[in-house]
Structure formats: C-alpha cells, structure tokens
C-alpha positions, 0 to 999 in steps of 0.5 A: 370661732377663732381658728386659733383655737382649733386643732387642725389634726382633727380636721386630718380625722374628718377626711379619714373618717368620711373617707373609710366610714369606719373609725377602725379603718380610719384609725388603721389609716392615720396609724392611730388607735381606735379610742383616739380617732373616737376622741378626737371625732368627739372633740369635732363634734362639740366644737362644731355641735354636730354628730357629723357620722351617724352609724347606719349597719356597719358605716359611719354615714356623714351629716349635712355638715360633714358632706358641705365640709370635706370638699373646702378641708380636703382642699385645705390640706392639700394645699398645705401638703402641696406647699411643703412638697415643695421643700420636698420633691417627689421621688418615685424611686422611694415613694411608698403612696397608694393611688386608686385609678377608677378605670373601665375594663377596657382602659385596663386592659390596655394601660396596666400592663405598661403602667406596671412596667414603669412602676416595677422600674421607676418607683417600685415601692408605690402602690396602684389599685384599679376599681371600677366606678359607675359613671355617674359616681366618678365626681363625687368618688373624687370629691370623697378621696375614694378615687385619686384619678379616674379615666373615662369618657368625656362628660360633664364635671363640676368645677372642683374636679379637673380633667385632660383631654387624651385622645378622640377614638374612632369605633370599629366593627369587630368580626370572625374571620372567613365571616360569611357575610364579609368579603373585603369591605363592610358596607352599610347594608351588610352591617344592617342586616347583620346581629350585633351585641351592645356592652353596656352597663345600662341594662337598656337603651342603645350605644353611641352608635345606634344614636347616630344611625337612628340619625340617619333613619336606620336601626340594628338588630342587637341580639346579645347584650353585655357588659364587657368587651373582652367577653363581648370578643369571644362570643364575636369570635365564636358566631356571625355577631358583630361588635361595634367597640373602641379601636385600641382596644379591639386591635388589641384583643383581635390580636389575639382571639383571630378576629378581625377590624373593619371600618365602621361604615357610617359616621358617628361621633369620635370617643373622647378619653379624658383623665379626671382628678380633683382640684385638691390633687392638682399640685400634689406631685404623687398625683401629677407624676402618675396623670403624666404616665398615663398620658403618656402610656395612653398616647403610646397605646394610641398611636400602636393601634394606628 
C-alpha cells in the first residue's frame, strides 16, 4: 500500500472513533458532522478491508485490527503534533486543552486543591478532569487515549507507557484521641489486639501490611472493610477501630476529624508513588507542563506532612 495515496486525516478519525466508541461523540470531538466521520470511517474500511468497529448495544467495539493499530497511530500523530509544537510553545496562559487524570481518592484529595490554585492562576482556560480508574486498567486506558496521566502506586507497565518516580511513603496507624488502648506510643501487641479496617477495592485479601506482618508470624483482626479512606477516618474517629493508611493523606485528614498518627509499630514496605503516561505524550508540552505541576504539588504535599 503506498502511503502516498492515503488520507492521513482518516487516521485523525480511527484515534477519535476507538477513543468515544461512538461516531456521534467522535464527530463532537473533531467539530466534524455525524455523515462525515461515517465516511471517512467507510473509506478506512475499504482501504484496509476491514469493518475496524462493530456495533455492540450502543458502542462501537474495535476489531483485531483496530485494537493492533491505534497504539503505532496514536504515536504517529503525536510525533507530528510534537514536531509542530515546536515552532509552537506551549502556552498556559491561553491553552484551552483538557487532560484527564486517573486518580485514586486519596491523590485527589491531596493534589486538586493546589493543582487548582496553579490552574486558576497560570492557565485559566484548561480544563482537567479527575476519574477514578482500576488498577489493572491504567496501561490500556492510556494506551486508548482515555487517560492522559495517571497517579498510582508503583507496578509493572509495558514498554509503551512511561512512568516517574514521586515519592516512597511510610504508613501510619491512624486512632481517636483519648483511644483507651493507647497511652503515648502504639506497640505491637497493642496494635495486634486491637480491630482494624482495610480500604480496598478488592472485595477480599489483605493489605501491604497484613503481608508483611504474616512475614512475621503475626495476623490482625479487620473487623470493617471499605473502600475509601476518608470514610475509613470517620468511622475511625467515631470507635476503637484503627486504620492503617498512607501518612500524607492520614496527616491531612486528621487534621481535621480530631484523629490522631502513630507510627506503624513494625516494618513493612515503603509506598512508592509513581505518574504514569504513554510513550506518545512524551513530547507533547500540554502533557509534560501538567507531569511537572504534579511533581511539584506532590513533592510539596510530602514534605507538608513531614
């Protein structure tokens, strides 16, 4: 096939399409009508001789194909786009892009409020949006354009997707003041006696910190199982339960629900925060601007709690 002979925009089309599996939300996207992402969608069809979206309910579902093309399109295009930013810096101030953050509650909690303030400041036009992404989806949710970044804990990625270091985080015990089992310090034994709570999106299975106490021949008594730490806090805060969670964000809540940090009273692991992106945003300035206010904002977020 000679490439000469193609119509690079309907390539603009494909990425569009695979992103909103939808022709009417694509069609919105490029500013475009309805009939004619439909043709040009029919034109990629007979070019390549595949339907590349099936309709499934109400979504456009890709093909094989589809699936094995975006990620070396995607790439293509922001190489291109990377180039002619180039000749075209940046510019906050008057930016109007929207990024989406995949972002956990507690990452939201501690970095919207001062990433806002540097928005309404420094580029009052863009647009973030936060959403909360499964684990296990955060690679192909970039690989698919559906997430421009992502903060998460570290794990294993692909070689298509880029990931920065931010910060290794100790875990603390958060308890009620005046908690009757507590007098200065929290030791072992009383941390074993007591009843904890888990936050977890998993529906079973321990923590970071029930593998490293089973390590060491010990188990604890989780008697409440959540999924969000703020909630995790008011109970905490209400009862003898003690919570064992990241120590930016426990100082942060504490702060404010009259709960108290203790040192976690054996050794486990060191949380590892890590920023996620695909290889295709690396040079892409938009992206790159919003990965260093995060750094930054996080950085600051950290030595706060210290």
């Amino acid at each position: 096939m000679n490439i000469n002979q193609i119509d690079l925009n309907l390539f603009v089309v494909l990425d569009a399409i695979y992103t909103e599996a939808s022709l009417t939300r694509a069609a919105q996207r490029l500013h475009l009508s309805q009939p004619a992402v439909s043709h040009a969608l029919g034109r990629l069809r007979r070019l390549l001789d595949d339907p590349l979206f099936i309709r499934q309910g109400g979504a456009m579902m890709p093909t094989p194909l589809a699936r094995n093309l975006i990620p070396p399109v995607r790439e293509a295009l922001a190489t291109l786009a990377g180039s002619i930013d180039l000749n075209q810096p940046f510019e906050p101030a008057v930016s109007q892009r929207q990024l989406t953050l995949g972002l956990r509650d507690v990452f939201e909690a501690m970095i919207l409020p001062p990433l806002q303030t540097v928005l309404s400041t420094d580029a009052p036009h863009m647009q973030m949006i936060s959403v909360r992404t499964s684990r296990s989806d955060i690679e192909a949710e970039l690989i698919q354009g559906k997430l421009d970044l992502a903060l998460d804990v570290a794990m294993p990625v692909g070689s298509d997707i880029r990931q920065q270091s931010l910060v290794r985080e100790r875990m603390v015990v958060v308890a009620r003041r005046a908690h009757p089992a507590i007098k200065q310090r929290l030791d072992l034994r009383t941390y074993l006696a007591a009843q904890h709570i888990l936050v977890s999106s998993r529906r079973q299975g321990g923590g970071a910190e029930d593998f490293a106490l089973q390590r060491l021949g010990h188990t604890r008594a989780i008697r409440l199982r959540c999924q969000h730490y703020f909630a995790a806090c008011r109970v905490v805060s209400q009862s003898d339960l003690l919570l064992t969670m990241p120590e930016q964000y426990a100082r942060l809540v504490s702060a404010n629900l009259g709960t108290q940090c203790h040192e976690l009273p054996f050794d486990a692991p060191l949380m590892e925060v890590c920023l996620y992106w695909h290889a295709s945003a690396e040079h892409d300035q938009a992206n790159r601007w919003l990965r260093e206010q995060l750094a930054t904002q996080f950085t600051a977020s950290a030595q706060w709690a210290n």
